[in-house]
C-alpha positions in Angstrom: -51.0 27.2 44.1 -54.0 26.9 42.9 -57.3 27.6 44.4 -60.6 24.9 43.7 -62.8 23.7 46.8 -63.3 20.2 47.2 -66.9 20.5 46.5 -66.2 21.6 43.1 -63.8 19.3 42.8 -65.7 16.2 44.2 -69.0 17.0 42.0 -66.9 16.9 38.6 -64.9 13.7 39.6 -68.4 12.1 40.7 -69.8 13.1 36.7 -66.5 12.0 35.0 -66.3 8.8 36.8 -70.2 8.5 36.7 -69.7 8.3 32.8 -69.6 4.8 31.5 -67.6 5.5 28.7 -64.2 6.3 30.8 -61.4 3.9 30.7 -59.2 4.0 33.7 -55.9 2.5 34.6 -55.0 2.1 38.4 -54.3 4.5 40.6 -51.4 6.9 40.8 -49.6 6.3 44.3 -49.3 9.8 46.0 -45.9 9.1 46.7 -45.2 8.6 42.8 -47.7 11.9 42.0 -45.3 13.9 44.2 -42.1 12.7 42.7 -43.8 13.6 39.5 -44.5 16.9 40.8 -41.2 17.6 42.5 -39.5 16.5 38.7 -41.6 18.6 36.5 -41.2 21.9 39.0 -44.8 22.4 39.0 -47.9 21.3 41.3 -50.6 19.8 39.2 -54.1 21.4 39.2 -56.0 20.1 42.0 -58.7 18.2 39.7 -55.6 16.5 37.5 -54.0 15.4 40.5 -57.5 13.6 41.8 -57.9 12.3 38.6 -54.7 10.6 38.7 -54.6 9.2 42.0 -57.8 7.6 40.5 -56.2 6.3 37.3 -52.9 6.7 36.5 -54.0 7.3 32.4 -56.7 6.2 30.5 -59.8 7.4 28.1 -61.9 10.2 29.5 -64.4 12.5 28.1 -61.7 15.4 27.5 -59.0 13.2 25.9 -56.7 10.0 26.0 -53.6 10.3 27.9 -51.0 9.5 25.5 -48.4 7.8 28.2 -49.7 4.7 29.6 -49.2 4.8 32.5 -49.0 8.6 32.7 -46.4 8.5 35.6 -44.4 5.8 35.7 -42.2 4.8 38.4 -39.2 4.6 36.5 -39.1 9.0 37.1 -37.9 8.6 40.3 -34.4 7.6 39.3 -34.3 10.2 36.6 -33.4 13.8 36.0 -36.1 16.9 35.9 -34.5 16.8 32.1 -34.8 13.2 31.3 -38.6 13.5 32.5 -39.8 16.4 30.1 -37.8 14.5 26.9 -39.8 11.7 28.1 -43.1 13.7 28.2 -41.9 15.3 24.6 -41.4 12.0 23.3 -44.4 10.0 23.8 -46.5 13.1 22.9 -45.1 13.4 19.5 -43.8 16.8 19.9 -40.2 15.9 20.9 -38.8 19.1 19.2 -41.4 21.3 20.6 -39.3 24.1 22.9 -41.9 24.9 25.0 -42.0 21.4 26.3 -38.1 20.5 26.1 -38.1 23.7 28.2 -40.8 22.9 30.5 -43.2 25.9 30.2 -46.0 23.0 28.4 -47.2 19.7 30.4 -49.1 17.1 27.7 -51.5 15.7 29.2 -53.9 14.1 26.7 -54.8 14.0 23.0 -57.7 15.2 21.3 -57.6 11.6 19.8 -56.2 12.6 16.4 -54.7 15.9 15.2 -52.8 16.9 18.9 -52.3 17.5 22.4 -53.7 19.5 24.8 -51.2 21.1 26.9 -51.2 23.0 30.6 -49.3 26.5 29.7 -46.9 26.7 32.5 -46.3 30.6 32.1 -49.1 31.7 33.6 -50.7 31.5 37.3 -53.0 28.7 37.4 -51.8 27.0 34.0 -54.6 27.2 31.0 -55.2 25.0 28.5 -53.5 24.4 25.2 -53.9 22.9 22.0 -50.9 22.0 20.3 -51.0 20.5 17.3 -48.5 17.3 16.2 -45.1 17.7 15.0 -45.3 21.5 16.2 -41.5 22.5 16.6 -41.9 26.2 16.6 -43.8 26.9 20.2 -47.1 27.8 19.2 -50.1 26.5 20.9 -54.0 27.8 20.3 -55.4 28.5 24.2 -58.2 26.6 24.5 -59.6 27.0 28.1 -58.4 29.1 31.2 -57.6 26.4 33.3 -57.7 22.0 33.6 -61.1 22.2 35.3 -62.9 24.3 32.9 -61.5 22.2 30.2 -62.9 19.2 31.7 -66.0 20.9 32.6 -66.3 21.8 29.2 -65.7 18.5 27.8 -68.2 17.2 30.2 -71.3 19.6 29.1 -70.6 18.4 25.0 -70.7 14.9 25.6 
């Protein structure tokens, strides 16, 4: 589990959707967020699951989410297998092992050359950027963890 308060986590939400330049989807049901969770064999970090119970996709400050809608209800009827060849699929890394093995989570794309990734190996799961058509497990850390990713993102802009 991770560890975040809900202050921190309520004052980065308030400056991401603040922004007028964010383009959200509709919200993630929790029930749909858990199935998600429950097929990938991983909790989210805190601030990605607010995020999506706020908009299930979109454009944000720290990248697009590449499936629209990011969770789709059509999970529920499918294997833990089926959902992470999904997720490689629609991230164009669909022979990337460290996905079709469910170590990396795409999450969104740095709107051109990749996607960042959360690195599932390690306790709470950093950042990655891995670049398209990577087939050969290699991704370039990029941040510690989701919220300092999107709290760097934020401070750029």
């Amino acid at each position: 589990m991770f560890y975040m308060s809900q202050d921190s986590i309520d004052r980065i939400l308030k400056k991401l959707l603040d922004r007028p330049d964010q383009i959200l989807n509709s919200p993630t049901p929790e029930p749909l967020l858990k199935t998600f969770e429950e097929k990938i064999g991983y909790s989210l970090p805190p601030l990605l699951r607010q995020i999506l119970l706020r908009s299930n996709g979109g454009e944000w400050c720290f990248g697009r989410f590449e499936l629209e809608p990011y969770i789709h209800s059509d999970i529920a009827s499918w294997s833990s297998k089926e959902v992470w060849e999904d997720l490689a699929e629609h991230n164009s890394l669909k022979d990337c092992p460290e996905i079709l093995s469910g170590r990396w989570l795409p999450v969104c794309s740095d709107y051109g050359a990749g996607i960042y990734c959360l690195d599932y190996r390690q306790t709470p799961p950093s950042v990655l950027f891995v670049a398209f058509g990577t087939t050969d497990g290699t991704g370039e850390q990029v941040n510690r963890d989701f919220s300092e990713f999107v709290e760097e993102a934020l401070e750029d802009e």
